[in-house]
C-alpha positions as CSV (number, residue, x, y, z in Angstrom):
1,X,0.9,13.6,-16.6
2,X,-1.8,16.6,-17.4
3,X,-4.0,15.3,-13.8
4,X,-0.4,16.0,-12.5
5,X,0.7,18.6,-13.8
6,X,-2.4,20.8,-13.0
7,X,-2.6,19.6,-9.5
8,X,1.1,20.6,-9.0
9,X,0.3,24.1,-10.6
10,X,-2.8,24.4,-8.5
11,X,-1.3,24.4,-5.4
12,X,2.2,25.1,-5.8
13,X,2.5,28.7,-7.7
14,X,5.5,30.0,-7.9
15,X,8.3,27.2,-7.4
16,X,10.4,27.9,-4.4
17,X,8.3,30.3,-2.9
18,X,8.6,31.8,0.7
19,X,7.5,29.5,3.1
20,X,4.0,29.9,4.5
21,X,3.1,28.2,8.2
22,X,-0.1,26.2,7.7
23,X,-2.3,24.4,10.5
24,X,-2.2,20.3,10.2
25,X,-3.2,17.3,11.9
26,X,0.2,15.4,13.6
27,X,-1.2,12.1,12.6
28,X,-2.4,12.0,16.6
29,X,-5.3,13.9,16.5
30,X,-3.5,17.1,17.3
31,X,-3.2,20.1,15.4
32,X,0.0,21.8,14.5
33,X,1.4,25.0,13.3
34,X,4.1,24.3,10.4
35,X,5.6,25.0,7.5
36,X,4.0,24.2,4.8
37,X,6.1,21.7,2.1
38,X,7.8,23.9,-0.5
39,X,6.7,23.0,-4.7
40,X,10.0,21.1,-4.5
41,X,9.2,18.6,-1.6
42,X,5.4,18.6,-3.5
43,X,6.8,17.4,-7.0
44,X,9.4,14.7,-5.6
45,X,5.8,13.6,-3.8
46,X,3.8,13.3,-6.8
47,X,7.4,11.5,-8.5
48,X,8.0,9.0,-5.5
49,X,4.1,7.9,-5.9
50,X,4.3,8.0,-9.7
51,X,8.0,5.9,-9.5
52,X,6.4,2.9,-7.2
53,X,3.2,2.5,-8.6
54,X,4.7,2.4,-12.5
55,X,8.4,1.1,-12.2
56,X,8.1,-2.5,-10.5
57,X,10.8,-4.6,-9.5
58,X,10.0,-7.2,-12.0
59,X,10.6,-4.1,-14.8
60,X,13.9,-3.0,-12.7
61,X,15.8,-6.5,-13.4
62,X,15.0,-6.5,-16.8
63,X,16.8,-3.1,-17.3
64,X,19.7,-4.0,-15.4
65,X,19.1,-2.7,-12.2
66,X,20.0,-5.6,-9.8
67,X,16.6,-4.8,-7.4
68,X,16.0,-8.5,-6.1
69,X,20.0,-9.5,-5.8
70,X,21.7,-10.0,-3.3
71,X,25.4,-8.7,-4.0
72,X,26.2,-5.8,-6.4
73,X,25.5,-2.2,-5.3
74,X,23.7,-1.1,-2.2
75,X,22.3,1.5,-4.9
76,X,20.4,-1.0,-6.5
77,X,18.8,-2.7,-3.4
78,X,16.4,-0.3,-2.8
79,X,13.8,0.9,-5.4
80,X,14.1,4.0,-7.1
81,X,10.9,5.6,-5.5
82,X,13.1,4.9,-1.7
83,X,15.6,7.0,-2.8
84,X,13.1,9.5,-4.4
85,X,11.7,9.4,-0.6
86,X,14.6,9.7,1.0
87,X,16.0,12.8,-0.4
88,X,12.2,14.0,-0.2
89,X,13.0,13.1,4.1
90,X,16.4,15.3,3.9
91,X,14.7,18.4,2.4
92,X,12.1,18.4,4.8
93,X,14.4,17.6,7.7
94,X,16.5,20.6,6.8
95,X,13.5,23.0,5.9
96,X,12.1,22.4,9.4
97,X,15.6,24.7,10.9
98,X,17.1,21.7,12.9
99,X,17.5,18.1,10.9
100,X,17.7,16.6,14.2
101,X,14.4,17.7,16.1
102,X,12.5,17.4,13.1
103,X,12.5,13.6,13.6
104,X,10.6,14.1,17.4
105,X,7.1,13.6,15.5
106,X,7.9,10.2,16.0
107,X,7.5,11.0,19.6
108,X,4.5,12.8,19.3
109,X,3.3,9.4,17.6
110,X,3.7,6.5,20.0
111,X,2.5,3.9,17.8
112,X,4.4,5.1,15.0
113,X,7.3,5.1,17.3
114,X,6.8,1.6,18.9
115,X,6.2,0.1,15.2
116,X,9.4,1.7,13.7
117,X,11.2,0.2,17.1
118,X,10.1,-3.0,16.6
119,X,10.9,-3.2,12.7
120,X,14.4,-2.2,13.3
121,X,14.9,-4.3,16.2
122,X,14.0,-7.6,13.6
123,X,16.4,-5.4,11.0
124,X,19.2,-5.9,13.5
125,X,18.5,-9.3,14.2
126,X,18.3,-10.6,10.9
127,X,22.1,-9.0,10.6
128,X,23.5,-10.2,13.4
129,X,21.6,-13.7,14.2
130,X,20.4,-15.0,10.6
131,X,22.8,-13.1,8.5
132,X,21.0,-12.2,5.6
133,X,21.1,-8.9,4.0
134,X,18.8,-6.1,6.1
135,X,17.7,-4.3,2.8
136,X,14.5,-6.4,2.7
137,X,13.5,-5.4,6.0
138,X,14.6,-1.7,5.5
139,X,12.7,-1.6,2.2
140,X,9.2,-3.2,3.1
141,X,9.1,-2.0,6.7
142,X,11.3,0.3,8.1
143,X,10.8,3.0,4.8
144,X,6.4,3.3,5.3
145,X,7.4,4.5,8.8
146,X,9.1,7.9,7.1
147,X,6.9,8.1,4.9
148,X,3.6,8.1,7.0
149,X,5.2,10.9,8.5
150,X,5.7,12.8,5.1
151,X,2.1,12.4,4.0
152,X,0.7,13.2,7.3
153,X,2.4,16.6,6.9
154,X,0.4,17.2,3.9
155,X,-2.5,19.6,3.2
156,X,-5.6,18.6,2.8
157,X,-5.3,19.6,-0.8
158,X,-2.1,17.5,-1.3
159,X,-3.8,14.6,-0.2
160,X,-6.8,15.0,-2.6
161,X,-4.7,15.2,-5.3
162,X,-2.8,11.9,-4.4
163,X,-5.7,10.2,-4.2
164,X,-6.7,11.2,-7.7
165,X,-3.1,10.2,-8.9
166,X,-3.7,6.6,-7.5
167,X,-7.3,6.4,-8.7
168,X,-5.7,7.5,-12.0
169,X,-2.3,4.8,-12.4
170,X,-4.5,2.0,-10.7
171,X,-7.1,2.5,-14.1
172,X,-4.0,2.8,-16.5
173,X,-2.7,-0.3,-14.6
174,X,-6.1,-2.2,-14.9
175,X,-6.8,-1.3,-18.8
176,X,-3.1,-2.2,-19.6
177,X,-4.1,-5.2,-18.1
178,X,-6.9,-6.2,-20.2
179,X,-5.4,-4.8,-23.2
180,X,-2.6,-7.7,-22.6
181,X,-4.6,-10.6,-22.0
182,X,-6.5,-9.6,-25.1
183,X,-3.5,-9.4,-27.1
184,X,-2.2,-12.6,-25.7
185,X,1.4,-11.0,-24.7
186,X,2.7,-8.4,-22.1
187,X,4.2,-4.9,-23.5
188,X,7.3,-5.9,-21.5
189,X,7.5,-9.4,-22.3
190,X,6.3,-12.9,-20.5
191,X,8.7,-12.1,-17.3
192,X,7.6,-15.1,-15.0
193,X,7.4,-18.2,-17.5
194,X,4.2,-19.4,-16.2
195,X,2.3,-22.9,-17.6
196,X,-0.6,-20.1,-18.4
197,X,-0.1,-16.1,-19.7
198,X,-1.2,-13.2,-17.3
199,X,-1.0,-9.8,-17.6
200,X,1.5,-8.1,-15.7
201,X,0.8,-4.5,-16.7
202,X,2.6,-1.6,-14.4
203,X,2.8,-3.0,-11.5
204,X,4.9,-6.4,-11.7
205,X,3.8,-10.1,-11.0
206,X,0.2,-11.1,-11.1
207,X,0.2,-11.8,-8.0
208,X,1.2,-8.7,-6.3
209,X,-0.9,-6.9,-9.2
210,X,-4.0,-8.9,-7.9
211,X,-3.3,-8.1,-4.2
212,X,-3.3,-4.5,-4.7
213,X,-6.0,-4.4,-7.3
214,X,-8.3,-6.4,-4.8
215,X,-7.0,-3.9,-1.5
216,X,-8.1,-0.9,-4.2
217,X,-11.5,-2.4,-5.0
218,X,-11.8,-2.8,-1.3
219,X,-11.2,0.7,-0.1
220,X,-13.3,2.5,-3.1
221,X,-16.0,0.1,-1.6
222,X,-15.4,1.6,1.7
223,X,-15.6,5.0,1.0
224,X,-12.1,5.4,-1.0
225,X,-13.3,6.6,-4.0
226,X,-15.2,10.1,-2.7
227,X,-13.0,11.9,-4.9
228,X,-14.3,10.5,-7.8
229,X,-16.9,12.1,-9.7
230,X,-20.1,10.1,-8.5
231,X,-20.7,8.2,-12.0
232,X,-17.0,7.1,-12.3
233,X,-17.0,5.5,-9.3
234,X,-19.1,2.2,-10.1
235,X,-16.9,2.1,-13.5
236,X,-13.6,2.5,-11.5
237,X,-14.3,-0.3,-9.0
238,X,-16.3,-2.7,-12.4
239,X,-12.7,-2.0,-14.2
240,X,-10.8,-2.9,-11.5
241,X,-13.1,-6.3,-10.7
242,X,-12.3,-7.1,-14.3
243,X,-8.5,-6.8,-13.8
244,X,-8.8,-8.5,-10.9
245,X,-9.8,-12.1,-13.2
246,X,-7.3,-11.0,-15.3
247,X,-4.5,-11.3,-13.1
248,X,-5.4,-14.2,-12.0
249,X,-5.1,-14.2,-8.3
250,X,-7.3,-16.9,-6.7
251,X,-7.0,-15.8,-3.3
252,X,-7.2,-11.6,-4.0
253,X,-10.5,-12.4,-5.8
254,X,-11.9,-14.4,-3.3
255,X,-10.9,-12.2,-0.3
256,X,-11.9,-9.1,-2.0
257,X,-15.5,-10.9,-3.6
258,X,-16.2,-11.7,0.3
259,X,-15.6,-8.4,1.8
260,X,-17.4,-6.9,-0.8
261,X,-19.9,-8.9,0.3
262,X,-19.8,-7.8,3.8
263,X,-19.3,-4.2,2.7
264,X,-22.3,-4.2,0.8
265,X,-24.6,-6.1,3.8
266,X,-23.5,-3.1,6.2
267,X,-24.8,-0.3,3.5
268,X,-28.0,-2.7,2.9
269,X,-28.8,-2.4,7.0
270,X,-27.9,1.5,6.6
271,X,-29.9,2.3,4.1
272,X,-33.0,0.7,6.1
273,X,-32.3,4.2,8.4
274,X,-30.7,6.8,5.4
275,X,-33.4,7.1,2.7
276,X,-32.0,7.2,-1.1
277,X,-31.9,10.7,-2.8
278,X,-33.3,10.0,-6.8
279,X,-30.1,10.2,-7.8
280,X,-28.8,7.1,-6.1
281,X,-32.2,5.5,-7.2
282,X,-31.6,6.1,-11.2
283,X,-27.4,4.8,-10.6
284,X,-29.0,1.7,-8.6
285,X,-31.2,1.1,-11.6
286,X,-29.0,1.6,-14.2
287,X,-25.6,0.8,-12.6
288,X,-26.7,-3.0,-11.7
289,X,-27.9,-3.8,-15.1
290,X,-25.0,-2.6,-16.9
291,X,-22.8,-4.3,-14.5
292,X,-24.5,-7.6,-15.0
293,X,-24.1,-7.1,-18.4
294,X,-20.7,-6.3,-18.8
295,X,-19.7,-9.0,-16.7
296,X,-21.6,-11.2,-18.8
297,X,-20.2,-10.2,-22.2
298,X,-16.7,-10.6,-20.6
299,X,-17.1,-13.9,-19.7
300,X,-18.7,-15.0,-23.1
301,X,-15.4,-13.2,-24.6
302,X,-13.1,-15.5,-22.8
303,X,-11.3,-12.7,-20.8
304,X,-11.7,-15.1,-17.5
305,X,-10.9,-18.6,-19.0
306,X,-7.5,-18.7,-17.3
307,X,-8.5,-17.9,-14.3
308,X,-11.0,-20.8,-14.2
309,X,-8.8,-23.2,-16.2
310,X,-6.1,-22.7,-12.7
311,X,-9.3,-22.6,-10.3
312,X,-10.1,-26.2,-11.8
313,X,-6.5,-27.4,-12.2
314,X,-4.2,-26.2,-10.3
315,X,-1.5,-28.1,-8.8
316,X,1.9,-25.5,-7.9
317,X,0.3,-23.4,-5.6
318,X,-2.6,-25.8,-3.5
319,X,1.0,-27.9,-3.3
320,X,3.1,-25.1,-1.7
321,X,0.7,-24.3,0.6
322,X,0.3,-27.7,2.0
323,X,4.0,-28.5,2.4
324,X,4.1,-26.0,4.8
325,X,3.4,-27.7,7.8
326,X,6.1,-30.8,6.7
327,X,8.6,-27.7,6.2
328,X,8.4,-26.4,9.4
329,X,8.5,-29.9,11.3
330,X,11.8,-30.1,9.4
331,X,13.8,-27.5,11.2
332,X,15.2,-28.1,14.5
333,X,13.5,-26.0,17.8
334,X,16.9,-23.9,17.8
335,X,16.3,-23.1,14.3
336,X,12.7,-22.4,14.8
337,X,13.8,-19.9,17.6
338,X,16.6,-18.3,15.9
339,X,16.1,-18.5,12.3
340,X,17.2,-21.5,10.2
341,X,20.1,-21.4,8.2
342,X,19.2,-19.6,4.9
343,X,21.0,-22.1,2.2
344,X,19.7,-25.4,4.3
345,X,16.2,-23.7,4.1
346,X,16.4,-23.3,0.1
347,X,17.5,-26.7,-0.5
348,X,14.3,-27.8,2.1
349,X,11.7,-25.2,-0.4
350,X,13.4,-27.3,-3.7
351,X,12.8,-30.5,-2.4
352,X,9.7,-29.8,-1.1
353,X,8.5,-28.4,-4.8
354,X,8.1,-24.6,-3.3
355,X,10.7,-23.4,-5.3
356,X,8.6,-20.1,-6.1
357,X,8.5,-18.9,-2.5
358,X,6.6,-19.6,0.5
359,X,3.2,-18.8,0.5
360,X,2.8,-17.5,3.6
361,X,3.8,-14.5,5.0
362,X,3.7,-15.5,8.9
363,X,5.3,-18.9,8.1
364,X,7.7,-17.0,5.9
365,X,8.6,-14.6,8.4
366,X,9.0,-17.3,11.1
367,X,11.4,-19.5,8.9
368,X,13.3,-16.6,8.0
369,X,14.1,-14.9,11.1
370,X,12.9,-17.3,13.7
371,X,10.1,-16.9,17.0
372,X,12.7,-14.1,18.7
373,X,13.0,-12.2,15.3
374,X,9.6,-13.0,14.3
375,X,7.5,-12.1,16.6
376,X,8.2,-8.4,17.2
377,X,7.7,-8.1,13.8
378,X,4.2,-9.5,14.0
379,X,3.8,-6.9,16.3
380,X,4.9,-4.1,14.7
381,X,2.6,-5.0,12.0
382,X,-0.6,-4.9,14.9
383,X,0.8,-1.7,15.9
384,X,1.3,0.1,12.5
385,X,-2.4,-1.2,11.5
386,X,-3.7,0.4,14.4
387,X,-1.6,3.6,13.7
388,X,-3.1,3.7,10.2
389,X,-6.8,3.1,11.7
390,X,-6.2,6.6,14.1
391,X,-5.4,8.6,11.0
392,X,-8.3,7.5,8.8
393,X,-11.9,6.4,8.7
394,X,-13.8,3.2,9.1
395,X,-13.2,1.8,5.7
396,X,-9.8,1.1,6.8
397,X,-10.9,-1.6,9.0
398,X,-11.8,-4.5,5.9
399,X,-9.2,-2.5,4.1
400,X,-6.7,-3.5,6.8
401,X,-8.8,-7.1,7.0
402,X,-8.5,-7.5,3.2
403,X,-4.4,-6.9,3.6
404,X,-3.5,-9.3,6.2
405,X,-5.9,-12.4,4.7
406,X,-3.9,-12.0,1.3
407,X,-0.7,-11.6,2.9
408,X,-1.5,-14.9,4.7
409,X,-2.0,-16.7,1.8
410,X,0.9,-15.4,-0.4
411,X,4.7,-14.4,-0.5
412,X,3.5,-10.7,0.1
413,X,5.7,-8.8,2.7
414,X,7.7,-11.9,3.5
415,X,10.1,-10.7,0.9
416,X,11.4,-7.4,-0.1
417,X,8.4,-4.9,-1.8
418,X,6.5,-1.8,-1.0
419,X,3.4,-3.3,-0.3
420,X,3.0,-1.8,2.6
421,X,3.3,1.2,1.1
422,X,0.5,0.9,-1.1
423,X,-1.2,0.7,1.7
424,X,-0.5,3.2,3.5
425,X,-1.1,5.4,0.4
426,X,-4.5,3.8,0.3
427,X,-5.6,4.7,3.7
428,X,-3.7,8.2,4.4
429,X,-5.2,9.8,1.2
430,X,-8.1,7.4,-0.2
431,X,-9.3,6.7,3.2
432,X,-8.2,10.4,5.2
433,X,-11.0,11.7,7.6
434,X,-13.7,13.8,6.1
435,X,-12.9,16.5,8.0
436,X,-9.6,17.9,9.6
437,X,-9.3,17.0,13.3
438,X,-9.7,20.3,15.9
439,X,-7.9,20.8,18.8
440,X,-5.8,23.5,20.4
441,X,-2.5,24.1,18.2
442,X,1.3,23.4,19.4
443,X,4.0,25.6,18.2
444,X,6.9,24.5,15.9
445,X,10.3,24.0,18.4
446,X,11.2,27.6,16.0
447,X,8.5,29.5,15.9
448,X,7.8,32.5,18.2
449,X,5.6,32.4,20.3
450,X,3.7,35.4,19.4
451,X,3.0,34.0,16.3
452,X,1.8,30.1,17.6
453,X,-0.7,32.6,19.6
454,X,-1.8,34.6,16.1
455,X,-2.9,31.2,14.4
456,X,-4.6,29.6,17.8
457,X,-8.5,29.3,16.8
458,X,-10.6,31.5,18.6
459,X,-13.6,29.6,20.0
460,X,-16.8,31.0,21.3
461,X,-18.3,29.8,24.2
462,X,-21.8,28.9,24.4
463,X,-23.9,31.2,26.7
């Protein structure tokens, strides 16, 4: 809370100050004059980010709060961080003069635009067509689109101090981690009765604590972790490798282990054209040892028996992925076109021993809302990934790589979660362009002109 607090001091000052008109990148490579976000819309930020990364769903049923139902309260449907979001989305709407126009950024962005289109068009469908409750949909897909446009608004200095908030929760979450599967028992309880323990620590099931743990380990590799001080950054991505055994996700540590891989063959052939400064030299030589080393010691402790005990012997989930050809050739062409009716599909995942979801999310999607609803949401989800590489750097692309192989192999986005949000945080502030883009200023709908001429850059031309 102190890396927050002084963040939020730093570039806040006085709460509710007078607003100031700042020059930002639009997300499209455009920059323009705005005001910039008030301490309030800045500390419901830092509280939506803090909210999704520590409260999971898992933690939200167990208090009561009826996050994975499907009757009850509308309230409860959505996470708490969407509604932190939301009333985030309201204050800057009305801050901005007219609620209404403020929204036209997402026709300055046409990807953002034909993403969000798409996601609502399968929200409708699943509504009218499969008649199953829309709050998934709203939650996983349609709420990243709002807030892509909230970060993108966001100084540079905002966004620095995000990334420092992640690197931060993402270490608590990773030593809480080990600190359980030392102890034998989770601080919350053993929530998912599982033949073997594994740690669940902030962020919920191991599963979706794996996937985002192995998509953080990816992006620091890329270039994420330039915030860090240069000697935490080998530690942060060694503790997070650690958590990653720890959790127990098969397919997160081998997707992540591989691009690493990759990541690491690219900066190889680079180096053969960027000599080393000493200073990379000395963390090269003592980095590789230690990381060796510790690696070794862990192993000798025992910290990754699970994990090799379900590598050698595992039955539940090599099953559910193999059934999933037979389940499909089980539902009739109209079904497979419109969406299968939702109780007949259950009572096909019992019998066919997939009882914990399917492990898939394209074959999820498609057996939930059919080809017609299916398929625009496949390409939203091209659309948005190329939205997200425009408004970052290259480390987004086995970032974006790393995302979709997991989510292939796993319930992921299929069902309700802010996955995609995690990403999103990932690449906006982890992953943000070195430098601010330049180009020639556009004027708020508000602001006088006079003004909109005062802040355009003045550019010398050569000769």
């Amino acid at each position: 809370m102190a890396l927050i607090a002084g963040a939020y001091a730093r570039e806040t000052g006085a709460a509710f100050s007078r607003p100031k008109f700042a020059r930002e990148g639009d997300g499209g490579g455009r920059v323009v004059l705005q005001k910039q976000p008030s301490s309030l819309e800045i500390f419901l930020l830092y509280l939506t980010v803090i909210t999704f990364f520590m409260i999971s769903g898992d933690l939200l049923q167990i208090v009561g709060y009826d996050y994975k139902g499907d009757t009850g309260s509308v309230i409860t449907h959505f996470h708490p961080a969407t509604w932190i979001l939301s009333l985030l989305l309201v204050i800057a709407a009305m801050r901005a003069g007219n609620p209404i126009r403020y929204f036209e950024v997402f026709g300055r962005d046409p990807l953002i635009a034909a993403a969000l289109s798409l996601f609502l068009f399968t929200t409708a469908w699943a509504a009218i067509f499969v008649h199953t409750p829309v709050t998934p949909m709203l939650e996983t897909f349609v709420v990243p689109m709002f807030a892509f446009v909230l970060v993108a608004g966001q100084a540079e200095t905002t966004k620095r101090n995000l990334a420092m908030l992640v690197h931060a929760l993402l270490a608590l979450n990773g030593c809480i981690a080990i600190v359980e599967r030392l102890l034998g028992y989770g601080f919350v309880g053993d929530l998912y009765a599982l033949p073997d323990f594994r740690a669940s620590a902030l962020l919920g099931h191991p599963l979706s604590n794996a996937m985002i743990t192995g998509l953080y380990v990816i992006a620091c590799a890329s270039g994420g972790a330039r915030d860090l001080p240069a000697l935490l950054r080998v530690p942060a991505i060694l503790l997070q490798i650690v958590a990653l055994g720890v959790f127990g996700g098969r397919s997160a540590l081998g997707v992540t282990m591989a691009l690493l891989v990759v990541i690491s063959a690219v900066q190889a052939l680079r180096l053969l054209f960027v000599p080393l400064t000493r200073a990379q030299i000395l963390v090269f030589l003592i980095g590789v040892p230690v990381l060796i080393g510790a690696m070794a010691a862990l192993y000798f402790a025992g910290l990754f028996d699970p994990l090799i005990a379900r590598s050698l012997d595992d039955v539940g989930s090599t099953r559910a992925r193999l059934v999933l050809p037979n389940l499909v050739s089980q539902v009739t062409w109209t079904e497979l076109m419109f969406g299968p009716d939702q109780l007949n599909l259950r009572r096909l995942t019992l019998l066919e021993g997939t009882e914990y979801g399917i492990e898939s999310f394209w074959i999820g999607s498609l057996l939930l809302y059919g080809f017609l609803g299916a398929i625009p949401l496949w390409i939203g989800c091209g659309i948005y990934s190329a939205a997200l590489l425009r408004v970052s750097r290259w480390g987004t692309i086995p970032l974006l790589v790393g995302f979709w192989l997991i989510a292939s192999t796993a319930n992921s986005i299929a069902t309700k979660g802010l996955f995609l949000l995690f990403l999103q945080v990932m690449v906006q502030c982890l992953l943000r362009p070195l430098t601010p883009p330049l180009s020639p200023p556009r004027a708020m709908p508000n602001m006088p002109r006079g003004l909109a001429r005062a802040h355009a850059p003045r550019v010398q031309r050569a000769g």
